[in-house]
C-alpha positions in Angstrom: 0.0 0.0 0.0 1.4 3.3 -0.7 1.0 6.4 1.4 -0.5 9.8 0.5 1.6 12.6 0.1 -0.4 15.4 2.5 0.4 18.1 0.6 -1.9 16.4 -2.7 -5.2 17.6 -2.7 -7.6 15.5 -2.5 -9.7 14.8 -5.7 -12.5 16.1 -4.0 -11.4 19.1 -3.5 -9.6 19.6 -7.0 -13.3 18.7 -8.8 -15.0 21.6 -6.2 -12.4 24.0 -7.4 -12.5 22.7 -10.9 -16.4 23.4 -11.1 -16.3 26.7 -9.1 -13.9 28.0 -11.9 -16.0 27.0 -14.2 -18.9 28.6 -13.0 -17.0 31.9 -12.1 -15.1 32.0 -15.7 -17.3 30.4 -18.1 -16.0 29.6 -21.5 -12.9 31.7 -20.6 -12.0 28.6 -18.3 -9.6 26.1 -19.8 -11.9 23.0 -18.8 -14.9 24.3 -20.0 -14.9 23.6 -23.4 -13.1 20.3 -22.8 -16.2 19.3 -20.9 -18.8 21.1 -23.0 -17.5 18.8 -26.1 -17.3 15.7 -24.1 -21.0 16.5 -23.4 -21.4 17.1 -26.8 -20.3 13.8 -28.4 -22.2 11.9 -25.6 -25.2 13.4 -26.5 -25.0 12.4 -30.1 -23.8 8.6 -29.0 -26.9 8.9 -26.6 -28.6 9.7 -29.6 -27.6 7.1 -32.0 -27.2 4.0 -29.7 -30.9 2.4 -29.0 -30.1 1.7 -24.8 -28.6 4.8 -23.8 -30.9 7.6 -24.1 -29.3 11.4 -24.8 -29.4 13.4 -21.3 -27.8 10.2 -20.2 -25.0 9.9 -22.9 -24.5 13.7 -22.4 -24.4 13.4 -18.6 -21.8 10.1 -19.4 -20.1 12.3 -22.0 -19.3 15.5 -19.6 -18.7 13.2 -16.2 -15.9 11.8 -18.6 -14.4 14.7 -19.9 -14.5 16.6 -16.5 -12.6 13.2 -14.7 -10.1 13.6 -17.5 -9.8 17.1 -16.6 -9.6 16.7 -13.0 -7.1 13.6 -13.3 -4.3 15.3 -14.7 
């Protein structure tokens, strides 16, 4: 098992400050449009695949791009 650094913030706290950025900045933030696309193509595979319905594959398609975001 590995130990946590204590000065890494916790993801938690990184996805807060991720989404409070983007709420202050808008599309002047850098992960905006990252996540805006993401939402964007899951809406259309929501759209074109018969089980997954499209506010699902956008919600699917943002939470994706935004843990990409946040990962890094």
């Amino acid at each position: 098992m590995t130990e946590r650094n204590p000065n890494d913030p916790d993801w938690v706290e990184t996805a807060k400050s991720e989404i409070s950025g983007m709420a202050k900045e808008g599309l002047s933030h850098p992960s905006t449009k990252p996540v805006l696309t993401g939402a964007a193509i899951g809406a259309v595979a929501g759209a074109l695949l018969p089980v997954v319905s499209l506010p699902l594959g956008l919600i699917a398609g943002a939470g994706y791009a935004f843990y990409t975001r946040i990962k890094k």
